[in-house]
C-alpha positions in Angstrom: 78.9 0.9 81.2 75.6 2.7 81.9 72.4 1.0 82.1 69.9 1.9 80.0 66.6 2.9 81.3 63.8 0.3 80.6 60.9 2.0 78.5 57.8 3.9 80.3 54.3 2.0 80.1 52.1 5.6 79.5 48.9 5.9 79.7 47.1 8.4 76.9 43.7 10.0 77.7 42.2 11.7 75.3 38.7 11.9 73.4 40.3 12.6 70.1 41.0 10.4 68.0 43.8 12.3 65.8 45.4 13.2 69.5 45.3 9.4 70.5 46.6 8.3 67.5 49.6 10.4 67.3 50.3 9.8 70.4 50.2 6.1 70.2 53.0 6.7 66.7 55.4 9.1 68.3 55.6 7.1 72.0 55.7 4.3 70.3 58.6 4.9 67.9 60.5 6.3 70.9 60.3 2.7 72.5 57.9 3.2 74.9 54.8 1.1 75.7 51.7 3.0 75.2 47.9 2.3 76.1 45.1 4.7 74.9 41.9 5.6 76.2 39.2 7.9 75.3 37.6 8.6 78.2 38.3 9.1 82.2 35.9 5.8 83.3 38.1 3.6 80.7 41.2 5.9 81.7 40.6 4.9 85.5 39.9 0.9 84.4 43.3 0.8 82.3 44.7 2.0 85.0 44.4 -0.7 87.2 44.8 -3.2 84.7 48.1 -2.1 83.8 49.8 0.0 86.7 51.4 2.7 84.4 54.4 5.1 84.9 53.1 7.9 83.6 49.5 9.3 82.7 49.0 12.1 79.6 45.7 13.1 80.5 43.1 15.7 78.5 41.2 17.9 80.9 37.9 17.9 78.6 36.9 13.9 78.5 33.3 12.8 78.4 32.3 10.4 81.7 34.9 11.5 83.5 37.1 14.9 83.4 40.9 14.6 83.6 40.9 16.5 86.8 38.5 13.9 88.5 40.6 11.2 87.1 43.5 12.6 88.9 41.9 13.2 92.4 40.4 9.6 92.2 43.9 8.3 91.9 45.5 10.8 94.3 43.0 9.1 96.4 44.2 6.0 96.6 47.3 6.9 97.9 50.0 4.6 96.1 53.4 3.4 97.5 55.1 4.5 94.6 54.7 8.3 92.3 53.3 7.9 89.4 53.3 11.1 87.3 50.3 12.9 85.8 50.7 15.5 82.6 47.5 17.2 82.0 46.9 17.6 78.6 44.7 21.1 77.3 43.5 24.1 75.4 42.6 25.9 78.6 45.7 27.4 79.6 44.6 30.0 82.3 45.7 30.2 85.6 42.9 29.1 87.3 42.9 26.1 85.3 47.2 26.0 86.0 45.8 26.0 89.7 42.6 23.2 89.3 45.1 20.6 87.7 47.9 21.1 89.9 45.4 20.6 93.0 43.8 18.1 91.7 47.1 16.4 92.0 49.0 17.1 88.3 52.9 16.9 88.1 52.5 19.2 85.1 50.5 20.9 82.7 50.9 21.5 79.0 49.1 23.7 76.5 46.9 22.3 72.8 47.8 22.5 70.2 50.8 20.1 71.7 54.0 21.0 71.4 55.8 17.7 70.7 59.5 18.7 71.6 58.2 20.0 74.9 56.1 16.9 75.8 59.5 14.7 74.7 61.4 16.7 77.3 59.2 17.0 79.9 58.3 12.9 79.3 62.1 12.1 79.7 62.6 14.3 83.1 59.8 12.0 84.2 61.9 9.5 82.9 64.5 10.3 84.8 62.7 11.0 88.1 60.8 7.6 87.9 64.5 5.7 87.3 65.5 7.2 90.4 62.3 6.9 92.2 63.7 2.9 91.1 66.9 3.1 92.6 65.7 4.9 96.0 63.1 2.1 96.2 65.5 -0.4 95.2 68.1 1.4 97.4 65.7 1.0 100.4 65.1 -2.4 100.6 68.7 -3.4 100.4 69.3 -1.0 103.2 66.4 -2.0 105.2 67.8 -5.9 105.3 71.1 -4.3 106.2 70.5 -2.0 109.2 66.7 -2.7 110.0 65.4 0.0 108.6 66.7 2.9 110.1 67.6 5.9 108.0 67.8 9.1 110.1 69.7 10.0 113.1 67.8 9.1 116.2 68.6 10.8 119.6 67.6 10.6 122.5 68.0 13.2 125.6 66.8 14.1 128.7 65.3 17.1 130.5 68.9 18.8 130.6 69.5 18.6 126.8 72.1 15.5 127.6 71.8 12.9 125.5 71.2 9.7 126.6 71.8 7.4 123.6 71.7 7.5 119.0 71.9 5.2 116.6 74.2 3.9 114.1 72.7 6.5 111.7 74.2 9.0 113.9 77.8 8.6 112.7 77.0 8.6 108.7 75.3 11.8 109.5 76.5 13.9 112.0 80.5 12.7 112.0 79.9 11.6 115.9 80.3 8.0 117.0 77.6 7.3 119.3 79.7 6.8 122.1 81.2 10.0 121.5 78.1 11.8 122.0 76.8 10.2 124.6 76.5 12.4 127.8 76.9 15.5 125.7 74.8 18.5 125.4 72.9 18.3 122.3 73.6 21.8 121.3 77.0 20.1 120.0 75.1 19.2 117.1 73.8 22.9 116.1 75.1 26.4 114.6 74.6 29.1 116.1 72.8 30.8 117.3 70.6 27.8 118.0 73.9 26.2 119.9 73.4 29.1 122.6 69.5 29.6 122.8 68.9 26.0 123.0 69.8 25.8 126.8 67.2 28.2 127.6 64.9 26.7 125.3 64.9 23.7 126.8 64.7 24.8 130.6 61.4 27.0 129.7 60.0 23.9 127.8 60.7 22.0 130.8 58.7 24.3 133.2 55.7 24.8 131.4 56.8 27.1 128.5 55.8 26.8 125.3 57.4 24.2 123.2 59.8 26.2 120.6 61.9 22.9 120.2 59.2 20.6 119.4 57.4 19.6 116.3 57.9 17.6 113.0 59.0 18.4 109.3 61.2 21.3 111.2 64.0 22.6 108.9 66.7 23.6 110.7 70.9 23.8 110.2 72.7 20.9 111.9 76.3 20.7 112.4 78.6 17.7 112.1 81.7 16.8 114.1 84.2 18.2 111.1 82.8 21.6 111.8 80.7 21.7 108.5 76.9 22.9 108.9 73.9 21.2 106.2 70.2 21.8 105.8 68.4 19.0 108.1 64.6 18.5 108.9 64.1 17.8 112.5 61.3 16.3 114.4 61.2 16.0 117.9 59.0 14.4 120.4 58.2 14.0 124.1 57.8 10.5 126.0 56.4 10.6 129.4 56.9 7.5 132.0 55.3 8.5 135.1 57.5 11.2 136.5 60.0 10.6 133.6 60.4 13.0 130.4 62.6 11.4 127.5 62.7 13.9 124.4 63.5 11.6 121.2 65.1 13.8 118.2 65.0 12.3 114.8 67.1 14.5 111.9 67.6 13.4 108.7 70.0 15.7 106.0 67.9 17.2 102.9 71.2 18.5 101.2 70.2 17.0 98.2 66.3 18.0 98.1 67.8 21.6 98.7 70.4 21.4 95.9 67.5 20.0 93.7 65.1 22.5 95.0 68.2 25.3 93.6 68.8 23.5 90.4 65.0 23.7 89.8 64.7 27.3 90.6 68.1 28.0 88.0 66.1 25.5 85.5 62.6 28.5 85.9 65.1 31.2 84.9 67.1 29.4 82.1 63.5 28.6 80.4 62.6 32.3 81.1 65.2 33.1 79.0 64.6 30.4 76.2 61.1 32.0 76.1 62.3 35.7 75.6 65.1 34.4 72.9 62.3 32.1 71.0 59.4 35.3 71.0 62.2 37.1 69.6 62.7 34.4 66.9 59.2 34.3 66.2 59.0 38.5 64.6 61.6 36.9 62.2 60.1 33.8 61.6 56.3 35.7 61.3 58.0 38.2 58.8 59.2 35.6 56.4 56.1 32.8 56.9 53.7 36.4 55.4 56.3 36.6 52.3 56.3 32.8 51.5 52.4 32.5 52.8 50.6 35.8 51.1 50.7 34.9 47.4 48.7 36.0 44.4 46.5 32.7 44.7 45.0 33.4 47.6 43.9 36.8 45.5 41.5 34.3 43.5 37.9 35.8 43.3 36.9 32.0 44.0 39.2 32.1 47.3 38.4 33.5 51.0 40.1 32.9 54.2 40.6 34.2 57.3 44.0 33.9 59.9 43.7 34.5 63.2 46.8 34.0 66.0 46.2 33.2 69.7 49.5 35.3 70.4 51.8 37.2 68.2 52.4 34.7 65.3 50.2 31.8 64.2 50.9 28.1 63.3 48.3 27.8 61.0 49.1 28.9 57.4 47.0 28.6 54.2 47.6 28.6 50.5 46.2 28.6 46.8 47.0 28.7 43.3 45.9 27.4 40.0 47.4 25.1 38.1 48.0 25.1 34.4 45.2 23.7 33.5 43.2 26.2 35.4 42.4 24.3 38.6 42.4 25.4 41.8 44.9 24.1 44.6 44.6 24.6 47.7 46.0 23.9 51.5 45.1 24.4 55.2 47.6 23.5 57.3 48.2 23.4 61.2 51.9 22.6 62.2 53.0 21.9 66.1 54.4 24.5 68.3 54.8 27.8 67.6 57.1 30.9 66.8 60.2 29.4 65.0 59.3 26.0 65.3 56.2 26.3 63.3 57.8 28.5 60.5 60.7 26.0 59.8 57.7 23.5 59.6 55.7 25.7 57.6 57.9 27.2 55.1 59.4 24.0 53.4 55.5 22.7 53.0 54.8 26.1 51.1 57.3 26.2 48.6 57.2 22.5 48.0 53.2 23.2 47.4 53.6 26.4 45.1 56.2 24.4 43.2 54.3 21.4 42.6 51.2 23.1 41.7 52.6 25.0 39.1 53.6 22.7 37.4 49.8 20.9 37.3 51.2 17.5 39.3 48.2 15.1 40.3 47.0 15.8 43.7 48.5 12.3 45.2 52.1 13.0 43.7 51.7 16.4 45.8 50.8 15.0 49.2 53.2 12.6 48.9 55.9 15.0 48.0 54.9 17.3 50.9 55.2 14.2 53.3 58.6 12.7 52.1 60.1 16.8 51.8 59.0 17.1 55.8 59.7 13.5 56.9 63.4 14.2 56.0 63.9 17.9 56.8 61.4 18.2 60.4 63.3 17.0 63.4 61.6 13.9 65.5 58.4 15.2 67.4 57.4 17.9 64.4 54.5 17.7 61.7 51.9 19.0 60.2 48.5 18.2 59.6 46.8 19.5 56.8 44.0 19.5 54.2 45.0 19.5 50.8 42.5 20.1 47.9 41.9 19.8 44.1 38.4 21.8 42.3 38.5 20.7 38.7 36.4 23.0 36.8 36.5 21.2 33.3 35.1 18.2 35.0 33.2 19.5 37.9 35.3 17.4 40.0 36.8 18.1 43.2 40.0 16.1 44.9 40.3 15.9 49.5 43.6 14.6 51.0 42.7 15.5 55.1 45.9 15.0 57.2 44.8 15.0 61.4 42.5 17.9 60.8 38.5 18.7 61.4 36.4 17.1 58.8 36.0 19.2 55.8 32.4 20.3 54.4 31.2 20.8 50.9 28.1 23.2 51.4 25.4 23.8 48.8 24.1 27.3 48.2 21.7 27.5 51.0 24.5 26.6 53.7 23.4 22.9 54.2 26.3 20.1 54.6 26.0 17.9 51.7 29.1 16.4 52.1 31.9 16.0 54.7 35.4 14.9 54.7 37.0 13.5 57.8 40.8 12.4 58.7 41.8 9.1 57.0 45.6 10.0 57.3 48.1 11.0 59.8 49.8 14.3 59.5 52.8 15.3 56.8 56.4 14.4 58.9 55.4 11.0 60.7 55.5 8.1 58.3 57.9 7.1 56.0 57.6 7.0 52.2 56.6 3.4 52.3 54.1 3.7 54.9 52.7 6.8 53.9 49.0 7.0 52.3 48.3 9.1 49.4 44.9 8.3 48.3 42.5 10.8 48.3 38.9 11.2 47.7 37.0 12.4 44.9 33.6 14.1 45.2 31.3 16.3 42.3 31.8 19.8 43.0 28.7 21.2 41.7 28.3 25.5 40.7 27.2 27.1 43.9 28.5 24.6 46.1 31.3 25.7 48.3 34.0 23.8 50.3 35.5 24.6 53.8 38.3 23.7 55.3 39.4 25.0 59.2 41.5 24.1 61.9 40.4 22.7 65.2 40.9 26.2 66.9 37.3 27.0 65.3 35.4 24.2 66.6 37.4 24.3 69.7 37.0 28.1 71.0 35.6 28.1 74.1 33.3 31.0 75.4 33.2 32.0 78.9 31.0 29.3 80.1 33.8 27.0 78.6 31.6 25.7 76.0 33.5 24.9 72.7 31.8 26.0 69.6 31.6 22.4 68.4 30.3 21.0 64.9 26.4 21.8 65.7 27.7 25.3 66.5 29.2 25.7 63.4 26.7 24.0 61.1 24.5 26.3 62.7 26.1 29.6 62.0 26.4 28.6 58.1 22.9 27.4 57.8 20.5 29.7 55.0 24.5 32.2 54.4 25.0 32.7 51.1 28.4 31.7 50.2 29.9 35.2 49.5 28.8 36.5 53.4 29.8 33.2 55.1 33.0 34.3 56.3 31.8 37.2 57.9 29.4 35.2 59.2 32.1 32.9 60.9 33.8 35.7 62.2 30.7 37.7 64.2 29.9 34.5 65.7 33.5 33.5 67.0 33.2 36.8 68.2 30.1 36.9 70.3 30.9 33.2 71.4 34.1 34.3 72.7 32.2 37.4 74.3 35.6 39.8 74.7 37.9 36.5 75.8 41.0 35.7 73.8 40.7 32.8 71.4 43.4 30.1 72.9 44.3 28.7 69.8 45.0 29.5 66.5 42.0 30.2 63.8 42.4 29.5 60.1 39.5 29.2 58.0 39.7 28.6 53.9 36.0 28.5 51.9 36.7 27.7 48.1 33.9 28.3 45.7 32.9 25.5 43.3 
């Protein structure tokens, strides 16, 4: 029967909240033990307290940066790998590059694509369970032969060789008393077997040492004939007048077969990434006919979509009810290209359905979740805003879902109100778990509400400074309502300063 492997103990870095906290649910229900922390100094502390197996670590943190984190425990140089997965929106090379040098295992993109990080979580999985069994392996085999692993040789200034170990024989095929007296050119290919003589003799008289040296990859060749990738080291012992040259191979068959299977790995997701952008044109054509509907026509209604590649995972929507109010939704959903539209396009038909027929706001949200909790596979979800303007009542309605706080603006661009994240996204919980309540607020003539994703707040401009809340409170201070979203888009646009945004950008403003 196969042994199950024990669950990781991860550590999660990250200074948002919404990030942590997903993390915390999805890790969690897969049976792993999870500890959170929100920035590098408390990352570094947890650390030590706990001894993870694996570290999920944002880039961006406030004290201490991911990448500082990383070198610091590099540093310390552990007896045993413990994998680091840095976590980011900046996704250019020379960012690739930092993380890796500051001592990352991996890298992957925000927004967070969930099936990814599951994958690349359990090949950690499975490299730390054998990481186990090699250590495990090593201390049994220690007691047994003392600690000796490789094939040790030793010859003299004629290439003969004067003695090897036990190690020798599970190697190379040669008991040691075989070999003794031999040249030691039995034990390579050609055309080392025939250069090695000569080799040798100008090493010996001053020449320069072609034979010598350590981490040397070389072919070896057993007794049976059959030749195998080795790493070689060599060294020289002087005693007085006599030279002894000890030779220490060790077979890296395996490291080379898992060095091919990587390589044939690269291609195969090459060509998962060509079949998926092709997926995505079909997927983008039939998100525009479900997403671009007569509601978001409304003279009360403006938005603005823009994708970081070809297709976008945000999506918006509105419509009005039959009693004349207006409904409306922001949503972001993980990953992109297909993965987003089958996300997407269930949400948007069970919102245009539900709305029509003038349902309260919390049998909507709760709809939405329970529709995507049973139709998204594990690892996929969608956060979202969700809102209700009354205008009989002069009411408004806010269910926010892990996205940016929402703000209701008054007619001079001043935040009067703002409406944070009280829920997790649509797809996690369960019906019983799942919270519907929502929050009411008056929604006074001339006020406006906006909702956005977290690609607005989180573009970064050259510098790598992120737009931010102040940034955008600033842009919309003294705008009347009707030139705010040109407003938002000129100053994306000179924050940006020519550079391509790295996430998506989806911004809904609904007039009270």
């Amino acid at each position: 029967m196969t042994r199950k492997s024990p669950p990781l103990r991860i550590l999660v870095a990250d200074d948002s909240p919404s990030i942590r906290q997903i993390l915390l649910a999805l890790l969690g229900r897969q049976g792993h033990q999870v500890i959170a922390a929100e920035d590098g100094q408390q990352a570094l502390d947890l650390f030590h307290r706990h001894q993870p197996d694996l570290l999920l670590l944002d880039i961006m943190m406030p004290v201490l940066d991911g990448m500082e984190v990383a070198r610091r425990i590099r540093a310390e140089k552990l007896d045993r790998w413990v994998p680091i997965i840095f976590l980011s929106a900046l996704d250019r090379r020379e960012n690739l590059v930092a993380g890796l040098e500051a001592g990352g295992d991996d890298f992957l993109a925000k927004p967070l694509d969930f099936a990814l990080l599951d994958a690349r979580i359990r090949s950690m999985h499975k490299a730390l369970d054998l990481q186990r069994q090699a250590r495990e392996s090593y201390r049994q085999l220690k007691a047994i032969s003392d600690n000796v692993l490789d094939a040790i040789v030793t010859i003299d200034v004629h290439g003969r060789i004067l003695s090897c170990n036990q190690a020798t024989e599970r190697i190379l095929g040669w008991r040691p008393e075989e070999l003794r007296g031999q040249n030691v050119n039995v034990l390579m290919p050609e055309p080392y077997h025939s250069r090695h003589n000569d080799y040798m003799r100008a090493y010996v008289e001053g020449g320069p040492p072609n034979v010598f040296g350590y981490g040397r990859e070389r072919p070896a060749l057993r007794k049976d004939g059959t030749v195998f990738p080795a790493e070689l080291a060599v060294t020289e012992i002087r005693d007085g007048s006599q030279r002894i040259f000890i030779g220490l191979l060790r077979d890296v068959t395996e490291r080379k077969n898992a060095e091919m299977k990587l390589m044939e790995n690269a291609a195969a997701l090459q060509q998962y990434y060509d079949h998926a952008e092709e997926e995505n044109q079909l997927a983008a054509r039939l998100l525009d006919k479900q997403m671009l509907r007569p509601g978001l026509q409304d003279s009360h209604v403006r938005y603005w979509l823009s994708a970081a590649k070809n297709f976008s995972g945000d999506v918006v929507a509105a419509t009005r009810t039959p009693d004349g109010s207006l409904v409306a939704l922001l949503a972001d959903a993980t990953g992109h290209g297909l993965t987003a539209a089958i996300s997407t396009l269930p949400l948007l038909t069970v919102f245009y359905g539900m709305a029509n027929r003038g349902l309260p706001l919390e049998s909507m949200v709760g709809e939405m979740n329970r529709h995507l909790k049973a139709s998204l596979p594990t690892g996929h979800f969608v956060a979202a805003n969700v809102v209700l303007l009354d205008p009989a009542t002069g009411t408004g309605q806010a269910w926010c879902g892990g996205m940016p706080e929402s703000l209701l603006l008054d007619g001079d661009g001043e935040v009067v109100r703002t409406f944070a994240s009280r829920h997790l996204p649509f797809g996690i919980l369960g019906t019983d778990e799942f919270e519907a309540s929502i929050d009411t607020f008056p929604c006074t003539p001339g006020h406006q509400l906006m909702l956005y994703s977290d690609g607005f707040k989180e573009a970064e401009g050259k510098n790598g400074a992120q737009l931010g809340h102040a940034g955008l409170r600033e842009i919309l201070r003294g705008v009347p309502p009707e030139q705010r979203l040109t407003a938002l888009q000129q100053a994306l646009a000179e924050h940006l300063a020519g550079s391509p945004a790295q996430d998506d950008i989806s911004v809904l403003l609904l007039d009270c």
